[in-house]
Backbone as CSV, one residue per row, in Angstrom:
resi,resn,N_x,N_y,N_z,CA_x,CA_y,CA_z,C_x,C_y,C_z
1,UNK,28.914,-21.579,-0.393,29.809,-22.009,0.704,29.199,-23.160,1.491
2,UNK,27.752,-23.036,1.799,27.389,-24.136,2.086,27.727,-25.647,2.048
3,UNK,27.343,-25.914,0.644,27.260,-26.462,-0.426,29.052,-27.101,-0.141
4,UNK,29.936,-26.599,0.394,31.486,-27.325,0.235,31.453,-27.659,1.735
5,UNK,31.107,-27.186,3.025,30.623,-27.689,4.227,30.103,-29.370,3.964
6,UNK,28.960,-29.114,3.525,27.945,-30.155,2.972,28.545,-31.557,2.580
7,UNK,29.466,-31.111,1.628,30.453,-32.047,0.722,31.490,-32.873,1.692
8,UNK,32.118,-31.658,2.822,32.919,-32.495,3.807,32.170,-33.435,4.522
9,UNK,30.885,-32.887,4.688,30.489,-33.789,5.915,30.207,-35.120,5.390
10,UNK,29.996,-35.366,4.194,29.602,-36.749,3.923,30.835,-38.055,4.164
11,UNK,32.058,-37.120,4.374,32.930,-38.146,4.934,33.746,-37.629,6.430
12,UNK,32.756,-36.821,6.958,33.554,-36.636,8.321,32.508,-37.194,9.507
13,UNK,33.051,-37.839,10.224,32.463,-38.162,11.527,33.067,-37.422,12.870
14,UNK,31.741,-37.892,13.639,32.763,-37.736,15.312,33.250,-36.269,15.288
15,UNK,34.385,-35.844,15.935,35.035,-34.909,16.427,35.240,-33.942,14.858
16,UNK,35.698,-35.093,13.615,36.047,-34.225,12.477,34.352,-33.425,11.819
17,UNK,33.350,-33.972,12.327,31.929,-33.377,11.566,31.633,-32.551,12.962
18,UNK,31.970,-32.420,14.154,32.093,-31.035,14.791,32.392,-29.897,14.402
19,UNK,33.783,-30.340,14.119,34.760,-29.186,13.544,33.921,-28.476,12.231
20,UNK,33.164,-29.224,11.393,32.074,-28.782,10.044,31.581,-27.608,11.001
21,UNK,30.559,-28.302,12.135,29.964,-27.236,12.505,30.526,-26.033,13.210
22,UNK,31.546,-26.310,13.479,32.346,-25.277,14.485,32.682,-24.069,12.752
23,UNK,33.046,-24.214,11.859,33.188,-23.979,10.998,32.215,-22.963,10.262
24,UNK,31.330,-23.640,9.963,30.202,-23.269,9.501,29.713,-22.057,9.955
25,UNK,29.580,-21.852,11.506,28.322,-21.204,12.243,29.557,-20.062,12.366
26,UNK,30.891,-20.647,11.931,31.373,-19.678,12.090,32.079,-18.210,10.871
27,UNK,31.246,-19.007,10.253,31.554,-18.840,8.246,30.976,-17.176,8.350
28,UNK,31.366,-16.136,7.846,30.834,-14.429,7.769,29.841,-14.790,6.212
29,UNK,28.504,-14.462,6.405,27.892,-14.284,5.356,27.172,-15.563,5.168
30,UNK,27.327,-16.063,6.175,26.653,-17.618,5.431,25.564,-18.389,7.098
31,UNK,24.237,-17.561,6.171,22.965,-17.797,7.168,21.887,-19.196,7.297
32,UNK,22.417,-19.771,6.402,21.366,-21.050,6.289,22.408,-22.409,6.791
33,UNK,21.873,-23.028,7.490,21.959,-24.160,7.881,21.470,-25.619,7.693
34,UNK,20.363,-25.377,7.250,19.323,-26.405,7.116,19.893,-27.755,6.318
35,UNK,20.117,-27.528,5.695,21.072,-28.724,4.662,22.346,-29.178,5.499
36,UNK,22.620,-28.404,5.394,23.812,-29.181,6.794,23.202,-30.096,7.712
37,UNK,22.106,-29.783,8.685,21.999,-30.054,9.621,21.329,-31.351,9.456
38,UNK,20.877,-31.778,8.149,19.838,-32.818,7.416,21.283,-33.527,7.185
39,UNK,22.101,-33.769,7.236,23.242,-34.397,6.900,23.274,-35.923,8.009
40,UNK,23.897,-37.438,6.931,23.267,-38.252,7.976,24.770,-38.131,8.824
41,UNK,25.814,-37.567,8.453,26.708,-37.769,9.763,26.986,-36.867,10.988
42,UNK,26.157,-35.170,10.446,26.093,-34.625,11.186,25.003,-35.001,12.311
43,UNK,23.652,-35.426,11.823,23.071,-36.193,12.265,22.971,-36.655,13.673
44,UNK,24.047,-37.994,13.156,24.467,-38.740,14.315,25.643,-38.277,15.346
45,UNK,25.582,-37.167,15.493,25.777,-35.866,16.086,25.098,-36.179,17.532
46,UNK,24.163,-36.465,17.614,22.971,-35.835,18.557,23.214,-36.835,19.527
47,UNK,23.296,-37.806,19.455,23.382,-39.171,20.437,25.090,-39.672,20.329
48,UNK,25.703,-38.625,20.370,27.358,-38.669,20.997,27.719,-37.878,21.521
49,UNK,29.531,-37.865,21.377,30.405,-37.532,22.819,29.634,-35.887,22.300
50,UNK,29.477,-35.521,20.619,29.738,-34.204,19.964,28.787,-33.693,20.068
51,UNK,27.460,-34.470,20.813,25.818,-33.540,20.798,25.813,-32.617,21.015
52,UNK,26.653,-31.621,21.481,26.574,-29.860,22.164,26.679,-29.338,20.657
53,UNK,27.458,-30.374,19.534,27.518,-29.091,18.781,26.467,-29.055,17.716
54,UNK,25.649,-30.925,17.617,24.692,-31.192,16.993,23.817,-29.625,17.486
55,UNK,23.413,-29.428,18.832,22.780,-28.373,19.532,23.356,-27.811,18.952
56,UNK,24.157,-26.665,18.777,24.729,-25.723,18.688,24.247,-25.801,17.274
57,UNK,24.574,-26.179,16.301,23.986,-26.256,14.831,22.614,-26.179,14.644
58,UNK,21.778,-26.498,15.228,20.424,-26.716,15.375,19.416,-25.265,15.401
59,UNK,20.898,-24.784,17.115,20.332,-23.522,17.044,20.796,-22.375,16.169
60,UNK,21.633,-22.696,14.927,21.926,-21.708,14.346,20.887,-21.278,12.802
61,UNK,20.685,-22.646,13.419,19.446,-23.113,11.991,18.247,-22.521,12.671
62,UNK,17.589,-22.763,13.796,16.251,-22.050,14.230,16.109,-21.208,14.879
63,UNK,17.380,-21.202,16.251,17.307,-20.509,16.783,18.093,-18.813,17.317
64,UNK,17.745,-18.168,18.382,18.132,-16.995,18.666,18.879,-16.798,19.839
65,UNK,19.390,-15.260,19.909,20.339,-14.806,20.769,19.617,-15.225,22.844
66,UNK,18.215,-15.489,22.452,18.067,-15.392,23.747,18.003,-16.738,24.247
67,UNK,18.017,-17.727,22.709,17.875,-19.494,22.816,19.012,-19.718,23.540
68,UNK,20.093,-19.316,23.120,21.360,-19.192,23.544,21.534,-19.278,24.838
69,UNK,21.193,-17.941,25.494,21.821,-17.354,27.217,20.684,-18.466,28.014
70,UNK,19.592,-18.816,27.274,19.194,-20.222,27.805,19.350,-21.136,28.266
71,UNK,20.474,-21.778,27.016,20.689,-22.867,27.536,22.789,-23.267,27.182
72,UNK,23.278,-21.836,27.646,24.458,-21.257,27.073,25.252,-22.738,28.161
73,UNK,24.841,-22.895,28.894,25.447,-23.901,29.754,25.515,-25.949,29.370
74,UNK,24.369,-25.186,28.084,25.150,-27.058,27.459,25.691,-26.791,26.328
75,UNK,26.448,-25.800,25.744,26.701,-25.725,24.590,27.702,-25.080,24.588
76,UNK,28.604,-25.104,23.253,29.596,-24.856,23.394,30.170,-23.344,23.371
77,UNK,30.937,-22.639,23.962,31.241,-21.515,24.231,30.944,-20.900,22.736
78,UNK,30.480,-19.369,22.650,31.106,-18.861,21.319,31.756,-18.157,21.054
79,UNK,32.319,-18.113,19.943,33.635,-17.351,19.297,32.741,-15.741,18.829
80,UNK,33.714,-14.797,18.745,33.509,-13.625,18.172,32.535,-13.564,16.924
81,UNK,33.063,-14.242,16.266,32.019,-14.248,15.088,30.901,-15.148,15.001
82,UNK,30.668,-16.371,15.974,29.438,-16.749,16.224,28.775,-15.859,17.137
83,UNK,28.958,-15.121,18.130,28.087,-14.325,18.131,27.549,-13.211,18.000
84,UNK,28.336,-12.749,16.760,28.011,-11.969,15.800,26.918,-12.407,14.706
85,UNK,27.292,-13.509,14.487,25.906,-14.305,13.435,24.888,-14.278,14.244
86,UNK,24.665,-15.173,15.562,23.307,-15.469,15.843,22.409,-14.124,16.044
87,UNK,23.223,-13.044,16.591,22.813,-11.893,16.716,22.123,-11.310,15.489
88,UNK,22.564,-11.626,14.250,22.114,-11.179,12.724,21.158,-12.542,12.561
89,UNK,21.104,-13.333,12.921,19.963,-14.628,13.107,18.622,-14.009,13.909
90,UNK,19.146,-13.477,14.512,17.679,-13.113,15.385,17.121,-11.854,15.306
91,UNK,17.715,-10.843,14.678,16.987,-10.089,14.027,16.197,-10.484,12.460
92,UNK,16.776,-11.627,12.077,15.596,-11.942,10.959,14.422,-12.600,11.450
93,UNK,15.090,-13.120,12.734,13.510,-13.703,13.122,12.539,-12.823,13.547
94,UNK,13.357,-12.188,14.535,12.250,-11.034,14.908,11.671,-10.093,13.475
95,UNK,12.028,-9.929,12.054,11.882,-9.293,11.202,10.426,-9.964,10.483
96,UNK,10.859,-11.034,10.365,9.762,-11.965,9.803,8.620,-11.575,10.654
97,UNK,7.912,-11.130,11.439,6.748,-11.221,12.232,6.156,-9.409,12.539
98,UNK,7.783,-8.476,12.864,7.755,-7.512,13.502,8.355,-6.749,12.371
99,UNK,7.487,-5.536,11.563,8.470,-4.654,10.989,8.543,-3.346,11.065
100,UNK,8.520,-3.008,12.214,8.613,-2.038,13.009,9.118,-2.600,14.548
101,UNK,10.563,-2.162,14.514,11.640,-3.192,15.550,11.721,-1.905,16.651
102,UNK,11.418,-1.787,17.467,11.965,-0.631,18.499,13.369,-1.061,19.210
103,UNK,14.240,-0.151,19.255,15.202,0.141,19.628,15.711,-0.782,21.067
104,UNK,14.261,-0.333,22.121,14.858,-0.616,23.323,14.347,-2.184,23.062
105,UNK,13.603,-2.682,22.455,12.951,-4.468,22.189,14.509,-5.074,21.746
106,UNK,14.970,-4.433,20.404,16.171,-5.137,19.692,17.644,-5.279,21.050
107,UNK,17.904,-3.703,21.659,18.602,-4.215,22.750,18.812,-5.412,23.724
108,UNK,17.040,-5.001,23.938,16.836,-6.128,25.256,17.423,-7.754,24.886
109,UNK,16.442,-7.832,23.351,16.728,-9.267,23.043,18.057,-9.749,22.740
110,UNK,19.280,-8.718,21.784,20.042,-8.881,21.565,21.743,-8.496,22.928
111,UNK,20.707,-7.882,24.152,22.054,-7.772,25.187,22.788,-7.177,24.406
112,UNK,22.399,-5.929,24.254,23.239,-4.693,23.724,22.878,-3.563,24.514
113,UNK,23.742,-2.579,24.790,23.786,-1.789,25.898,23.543,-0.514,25.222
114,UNK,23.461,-0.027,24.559,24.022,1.736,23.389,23.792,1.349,22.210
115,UNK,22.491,2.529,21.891,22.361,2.488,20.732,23.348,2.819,19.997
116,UNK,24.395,2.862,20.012,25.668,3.177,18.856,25.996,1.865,18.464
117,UNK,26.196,0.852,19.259,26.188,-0.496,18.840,24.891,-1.350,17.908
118,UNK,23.984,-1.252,18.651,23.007,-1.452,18.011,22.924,-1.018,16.612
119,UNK,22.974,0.837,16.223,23.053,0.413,14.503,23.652,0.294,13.841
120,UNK,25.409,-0.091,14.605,26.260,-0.623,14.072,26.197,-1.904,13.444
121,UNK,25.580,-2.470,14.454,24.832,-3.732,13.794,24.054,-4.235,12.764
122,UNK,22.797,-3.130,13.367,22.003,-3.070,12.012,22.588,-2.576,10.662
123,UNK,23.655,-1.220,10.647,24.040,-0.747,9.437,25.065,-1.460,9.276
124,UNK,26.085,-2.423,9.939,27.175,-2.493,8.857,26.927,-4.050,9.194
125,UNK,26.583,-4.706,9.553,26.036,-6.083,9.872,25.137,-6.935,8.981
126,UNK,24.429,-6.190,9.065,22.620,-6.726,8.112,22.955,-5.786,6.893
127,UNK,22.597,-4.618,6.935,22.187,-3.947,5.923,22.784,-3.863,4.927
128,UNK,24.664,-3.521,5.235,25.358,-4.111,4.189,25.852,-5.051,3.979
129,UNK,25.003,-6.558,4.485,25.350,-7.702,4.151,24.425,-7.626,3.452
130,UNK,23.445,-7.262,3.214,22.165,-7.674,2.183,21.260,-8.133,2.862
131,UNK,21.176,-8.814,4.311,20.398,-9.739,4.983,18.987,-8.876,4.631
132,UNK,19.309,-7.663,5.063,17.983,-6.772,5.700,18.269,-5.602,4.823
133,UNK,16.280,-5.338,5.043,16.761,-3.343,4.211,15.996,-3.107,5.089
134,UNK,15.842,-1.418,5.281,15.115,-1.093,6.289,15.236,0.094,6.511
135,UNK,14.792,1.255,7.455,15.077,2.524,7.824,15.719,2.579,8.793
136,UNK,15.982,3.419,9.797,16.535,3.858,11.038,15.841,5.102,11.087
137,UNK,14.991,5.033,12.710,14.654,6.388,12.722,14.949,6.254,13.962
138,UNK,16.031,7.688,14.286,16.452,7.756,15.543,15.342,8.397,16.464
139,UNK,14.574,9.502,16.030,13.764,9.977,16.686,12.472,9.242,17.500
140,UNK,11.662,8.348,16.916,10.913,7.612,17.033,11.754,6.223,17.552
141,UNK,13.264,6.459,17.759,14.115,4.644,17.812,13.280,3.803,18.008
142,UNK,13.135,3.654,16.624,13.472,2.409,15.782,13.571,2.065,15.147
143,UNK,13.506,0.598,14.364,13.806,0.378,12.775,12.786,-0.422,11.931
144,UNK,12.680,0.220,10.822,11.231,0.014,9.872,11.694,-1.222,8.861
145,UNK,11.496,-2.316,9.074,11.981,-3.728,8.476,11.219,-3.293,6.892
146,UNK,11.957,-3.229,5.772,11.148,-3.513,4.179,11.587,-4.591,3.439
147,UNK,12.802,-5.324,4.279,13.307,-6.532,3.674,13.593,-7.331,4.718
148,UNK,13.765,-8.879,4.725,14.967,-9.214,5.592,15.059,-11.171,4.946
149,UNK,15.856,-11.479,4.855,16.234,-12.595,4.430,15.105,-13.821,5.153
150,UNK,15.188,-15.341,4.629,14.478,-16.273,5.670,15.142,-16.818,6.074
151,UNK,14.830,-17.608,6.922,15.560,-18.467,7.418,15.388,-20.252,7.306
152,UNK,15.938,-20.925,8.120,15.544,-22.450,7.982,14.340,-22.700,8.143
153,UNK,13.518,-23.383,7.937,12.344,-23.912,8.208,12.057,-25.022,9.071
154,UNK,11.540,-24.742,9.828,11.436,-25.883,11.186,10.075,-26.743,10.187
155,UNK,10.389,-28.221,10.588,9.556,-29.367,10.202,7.704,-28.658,10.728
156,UNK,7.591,-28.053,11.837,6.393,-27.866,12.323,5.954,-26.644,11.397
157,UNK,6.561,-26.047,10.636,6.242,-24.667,10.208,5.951,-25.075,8.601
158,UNK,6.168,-25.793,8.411,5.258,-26.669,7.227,4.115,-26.342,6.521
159,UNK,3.864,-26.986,7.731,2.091,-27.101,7.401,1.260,-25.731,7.125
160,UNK,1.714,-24.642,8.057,1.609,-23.342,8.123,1.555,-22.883,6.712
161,UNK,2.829,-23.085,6.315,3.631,-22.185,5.016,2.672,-22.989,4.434
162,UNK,2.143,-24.299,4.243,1.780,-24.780,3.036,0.383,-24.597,3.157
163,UNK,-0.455,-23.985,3.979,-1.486,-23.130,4.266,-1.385,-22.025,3.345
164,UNK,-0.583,-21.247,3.812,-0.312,-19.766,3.466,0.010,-19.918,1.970
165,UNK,0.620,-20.661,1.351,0.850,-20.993,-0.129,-0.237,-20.729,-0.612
166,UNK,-1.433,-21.666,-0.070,-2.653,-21.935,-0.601,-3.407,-20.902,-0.748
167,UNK,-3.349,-20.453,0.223,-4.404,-19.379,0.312,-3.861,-18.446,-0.867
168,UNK,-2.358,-18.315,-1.044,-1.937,-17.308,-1.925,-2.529,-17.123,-3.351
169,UNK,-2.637,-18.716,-2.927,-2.903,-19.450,-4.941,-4.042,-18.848,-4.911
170,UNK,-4.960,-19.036,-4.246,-6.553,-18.826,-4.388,-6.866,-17.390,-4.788
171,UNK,-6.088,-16.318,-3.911,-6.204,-15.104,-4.222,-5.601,-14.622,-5.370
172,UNK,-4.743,-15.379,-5.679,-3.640,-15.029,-7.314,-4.891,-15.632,-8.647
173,UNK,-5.129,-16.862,-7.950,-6.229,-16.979,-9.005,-7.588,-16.192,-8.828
174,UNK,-8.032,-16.204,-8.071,-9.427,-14.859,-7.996,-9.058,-13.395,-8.617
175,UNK,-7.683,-13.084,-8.437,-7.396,-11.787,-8.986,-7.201,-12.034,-10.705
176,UNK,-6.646,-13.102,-11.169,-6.436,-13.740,-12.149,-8.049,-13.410,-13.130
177,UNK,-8.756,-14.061,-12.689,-10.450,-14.456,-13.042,-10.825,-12.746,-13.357
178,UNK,-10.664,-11.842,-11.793,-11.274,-10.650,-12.771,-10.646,-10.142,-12.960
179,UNK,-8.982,-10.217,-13.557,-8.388,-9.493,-14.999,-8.842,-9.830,-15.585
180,UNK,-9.082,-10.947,-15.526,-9.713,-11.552,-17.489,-11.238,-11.132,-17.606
181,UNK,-12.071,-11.010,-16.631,-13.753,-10.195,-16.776,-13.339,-9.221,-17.241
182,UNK,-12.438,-8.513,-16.713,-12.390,-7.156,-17.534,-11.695,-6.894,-18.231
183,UNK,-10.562,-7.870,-19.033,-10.480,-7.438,-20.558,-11.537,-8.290,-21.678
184,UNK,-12.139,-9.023,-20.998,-13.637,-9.289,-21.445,-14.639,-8.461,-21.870
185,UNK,-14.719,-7.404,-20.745,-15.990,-6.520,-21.072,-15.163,-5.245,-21.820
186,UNK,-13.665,-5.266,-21.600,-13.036,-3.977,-22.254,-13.009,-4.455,-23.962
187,UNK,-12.580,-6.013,-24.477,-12.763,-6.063,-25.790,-14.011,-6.075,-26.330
188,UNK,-15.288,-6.359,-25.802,-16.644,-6.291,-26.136,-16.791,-4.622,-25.846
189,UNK,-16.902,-3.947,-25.065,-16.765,-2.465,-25.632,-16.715,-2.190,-26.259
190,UNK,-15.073,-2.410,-26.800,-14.611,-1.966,-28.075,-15.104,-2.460,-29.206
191,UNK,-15.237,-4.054,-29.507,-16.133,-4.207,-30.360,-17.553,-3.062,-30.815
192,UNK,-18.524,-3.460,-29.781,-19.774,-2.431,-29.448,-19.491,-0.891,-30.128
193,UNK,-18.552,0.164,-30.115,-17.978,0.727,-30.168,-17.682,1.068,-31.738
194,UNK,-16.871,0.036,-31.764,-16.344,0.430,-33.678,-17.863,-0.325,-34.288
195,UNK,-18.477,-0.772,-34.004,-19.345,-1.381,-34.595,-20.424,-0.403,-34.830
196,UNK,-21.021,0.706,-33.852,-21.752,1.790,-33.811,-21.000,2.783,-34.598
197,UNK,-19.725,2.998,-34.207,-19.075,4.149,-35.136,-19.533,3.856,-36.372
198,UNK,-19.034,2.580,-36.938,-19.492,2.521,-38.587,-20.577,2.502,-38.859
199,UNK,-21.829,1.809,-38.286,-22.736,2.540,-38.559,-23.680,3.826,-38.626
200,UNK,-22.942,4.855,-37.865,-23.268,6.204,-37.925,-22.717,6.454,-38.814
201,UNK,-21.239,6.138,-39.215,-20.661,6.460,-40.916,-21.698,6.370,-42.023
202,UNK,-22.035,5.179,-41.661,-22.845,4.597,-42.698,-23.886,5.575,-42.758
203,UNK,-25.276,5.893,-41.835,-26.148,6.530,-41.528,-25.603,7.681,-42.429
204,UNK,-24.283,8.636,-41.747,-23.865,9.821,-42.515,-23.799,10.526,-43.920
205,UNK,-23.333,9.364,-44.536,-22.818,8.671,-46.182,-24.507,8.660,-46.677
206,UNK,-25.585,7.514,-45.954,-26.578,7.516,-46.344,-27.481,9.001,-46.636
207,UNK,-27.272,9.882,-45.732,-28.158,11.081,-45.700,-26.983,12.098,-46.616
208,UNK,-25.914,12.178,-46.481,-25.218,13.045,-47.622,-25.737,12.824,-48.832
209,UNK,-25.653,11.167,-49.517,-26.532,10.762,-50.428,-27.459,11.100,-51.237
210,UNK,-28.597,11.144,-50.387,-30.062,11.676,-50.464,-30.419,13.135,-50.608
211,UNK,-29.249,13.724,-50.205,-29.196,15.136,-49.748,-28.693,16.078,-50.948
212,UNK,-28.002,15.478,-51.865,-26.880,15.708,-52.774,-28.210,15.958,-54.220
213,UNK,-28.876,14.985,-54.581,-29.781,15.384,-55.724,-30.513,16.807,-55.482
214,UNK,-30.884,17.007,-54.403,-32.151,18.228,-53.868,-30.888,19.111,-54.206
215,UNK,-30.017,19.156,-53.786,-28.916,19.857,-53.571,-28.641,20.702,-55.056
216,UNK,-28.357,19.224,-55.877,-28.146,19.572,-57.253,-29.258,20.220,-58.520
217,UNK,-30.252,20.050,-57.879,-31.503,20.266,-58.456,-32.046,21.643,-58.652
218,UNK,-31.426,22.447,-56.658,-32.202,23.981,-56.419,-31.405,24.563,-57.498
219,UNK,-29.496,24.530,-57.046,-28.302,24.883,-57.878,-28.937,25.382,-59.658
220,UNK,-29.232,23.971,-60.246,-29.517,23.951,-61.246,-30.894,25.245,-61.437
221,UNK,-32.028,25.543,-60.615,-32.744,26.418,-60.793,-32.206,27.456,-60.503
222,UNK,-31.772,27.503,-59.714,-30.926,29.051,-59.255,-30.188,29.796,-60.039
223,UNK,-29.252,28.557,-60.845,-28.312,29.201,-62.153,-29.465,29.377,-63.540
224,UNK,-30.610,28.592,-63.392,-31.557,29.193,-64.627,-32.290,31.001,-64.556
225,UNK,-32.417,30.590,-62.989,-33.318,32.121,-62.453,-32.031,33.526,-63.196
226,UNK,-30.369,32.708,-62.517,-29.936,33.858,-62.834,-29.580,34.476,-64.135
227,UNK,-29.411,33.029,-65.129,-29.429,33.469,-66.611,-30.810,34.374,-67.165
228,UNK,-31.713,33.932,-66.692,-32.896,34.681,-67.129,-32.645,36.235,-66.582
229,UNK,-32.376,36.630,-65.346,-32.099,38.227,-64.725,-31.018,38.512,-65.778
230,UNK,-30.338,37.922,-65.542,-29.326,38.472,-66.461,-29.251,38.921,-67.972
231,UNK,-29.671,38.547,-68.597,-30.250,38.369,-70.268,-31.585,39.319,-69.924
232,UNK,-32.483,39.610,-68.973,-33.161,40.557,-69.068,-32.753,41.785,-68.942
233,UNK,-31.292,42.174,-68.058,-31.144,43.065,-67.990,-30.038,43.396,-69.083
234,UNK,-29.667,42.624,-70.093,-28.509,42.877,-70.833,-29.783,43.494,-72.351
235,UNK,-30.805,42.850,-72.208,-31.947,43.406,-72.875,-32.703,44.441,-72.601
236,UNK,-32.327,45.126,-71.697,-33.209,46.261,-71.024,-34.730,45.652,-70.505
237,UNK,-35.175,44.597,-70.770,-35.917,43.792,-70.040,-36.448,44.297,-68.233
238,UNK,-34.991,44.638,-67.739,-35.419,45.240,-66.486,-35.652,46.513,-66.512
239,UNK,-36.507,47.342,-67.808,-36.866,48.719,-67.185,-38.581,48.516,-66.929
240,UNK,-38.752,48.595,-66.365,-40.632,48.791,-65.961,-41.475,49.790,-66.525
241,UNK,-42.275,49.738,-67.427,-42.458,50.964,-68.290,-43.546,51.512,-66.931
242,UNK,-43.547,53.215,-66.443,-44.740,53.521,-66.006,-45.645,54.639,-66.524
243,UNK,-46.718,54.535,-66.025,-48.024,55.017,-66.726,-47.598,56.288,-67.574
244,UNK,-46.942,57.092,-67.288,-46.588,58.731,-68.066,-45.783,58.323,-68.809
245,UNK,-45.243,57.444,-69.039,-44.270,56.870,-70.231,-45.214,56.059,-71.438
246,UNK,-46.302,55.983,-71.030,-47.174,56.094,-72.589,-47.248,56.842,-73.580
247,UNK,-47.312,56.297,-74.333,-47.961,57.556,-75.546,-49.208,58.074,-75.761
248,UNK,-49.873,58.836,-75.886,-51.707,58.937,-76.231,-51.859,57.580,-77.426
249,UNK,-53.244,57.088,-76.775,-53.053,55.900,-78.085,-52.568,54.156,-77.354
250,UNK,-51.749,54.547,-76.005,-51.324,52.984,-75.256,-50.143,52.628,-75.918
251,UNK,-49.609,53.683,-76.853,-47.759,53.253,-77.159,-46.705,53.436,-76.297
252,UNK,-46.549,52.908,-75.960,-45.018,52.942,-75.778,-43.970,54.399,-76.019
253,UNK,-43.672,55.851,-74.723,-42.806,56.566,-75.436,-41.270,55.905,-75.962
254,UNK,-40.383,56.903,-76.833,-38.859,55.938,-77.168,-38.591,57.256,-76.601
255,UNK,-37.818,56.355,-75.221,-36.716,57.424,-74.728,-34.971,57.051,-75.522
256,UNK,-34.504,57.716,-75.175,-32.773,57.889,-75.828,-32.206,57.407,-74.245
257,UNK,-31.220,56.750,-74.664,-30.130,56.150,-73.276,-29.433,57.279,-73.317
């Protein structure tokens, strides 16, 4: 919606690029200004008969409900639904800084009398516009900001943001640096790791090896020992002759089975 505002103004002057802004600020759902206000005919706004509304645009782009009762006496009256917007304007500002909004703070600033209004505001205003997410806690009144839209960017707030960028980068890249140390030391692990496993395989394999001839060797005596018991006793081999089982003479008696 912007964006067709925008389009008029490049051929409206004077009284008709008022009416843009009278328009605009008065548009449901439509929070940014900034491009508009960069416009060269809205512009030249500021140094004519129409400067209240150049102001008036200015403050819809930066400013708040209390910029307003400020300086409500050079500017132009507002309509129902402008000040319904700036009111949803200045709770993003206050959101951006504060996210934890108390009840009686949001009143004060916004000249609201009853909290029934108030989270009327907040709930059917912001919250289901999308502007803002957030809680409501009546007990504790107040409201726990977890979202809230931005707003225009003032020329001075620049430098700031492009601070704060920086610094972001630095920490995105430092966090960056030790993910990568540590899938560094996690693939060298693993290397380390399968590399020892196989050689304990190896080690394993080696001593089964070695282990296997001795192995095959006792086997092999063991099955000789038992052919020999065996064949002795299929020979009677295992009877033990004793001494009274002689004969006179050192023979041998023949017993009967």
């Amino acid at each position: 919606k912007l964006q067709e505002y925008c389009a008029l103004a490049n051929s409206a002057r004077g009284r008709a690029a008022a009416e843009i802004v009278q328009k605009a600020t008065s548009e449901p759902g439509l929070f940014a200004f900034g491009e508009l206000l960069d416009m060269p005919n809205i512009q030249q706004l500021e140094n004519g008969d129409q400067a209240q509304y150049f102001q008036l645009l200015r403050l819809f782009a930066h400013g708040t409900w209390a910029d307003y009762r400020a300086a409500a006496s050079t500017l132009p009256q507002l309509n129902a639904n402008q000040q319904l917007k700036l009111k949803q304007l200045t709770v993003l500002t206050l959101a951006e800084s504060v996210k934890v909004l108390t009840y009686d703070s949001l009143m004060a600033q916004l000249d609201i009398s009853n909290v029934r209004e108030l989270e009327d505001l907040l709930i059917t205003h912001l919250m289901y516009a999308g502007v803002v997410q957030g809680k409501l806690d009546q007990q504790q009144g107040c409201f726990e900001v977890q979202y809230a839209a931005g707003r225009d960017i003032l020329p001075a707030q620049l430098s700031s943001m492009l601070s704060s960028l920086q610094e972001w980068e630095a920490r995105s890249h430092n966090l960056m640096t030790a993910i990568e140390d540590k899938l560094t030391w996690a693939s060298n692990m693993h290397e380390t790791s399968t590399r020892l496993k196989a050689e304990a395989e190896a080690k394993e394999e080696e001593i089964k090896a070695s282990i296997k001839p001795d192995l095959d060797s006792q086997a092999f005596r063991n099955s000789l020992d038992g052919s020999y018991v065996e064949g002795s006793a299929n020979m009677g081999l295992d009877y033990m002759p004793l001494d009274e089982d002689k004969a006179p003479g050192g023979r041998m008696k023949r017993h009967r089975r």
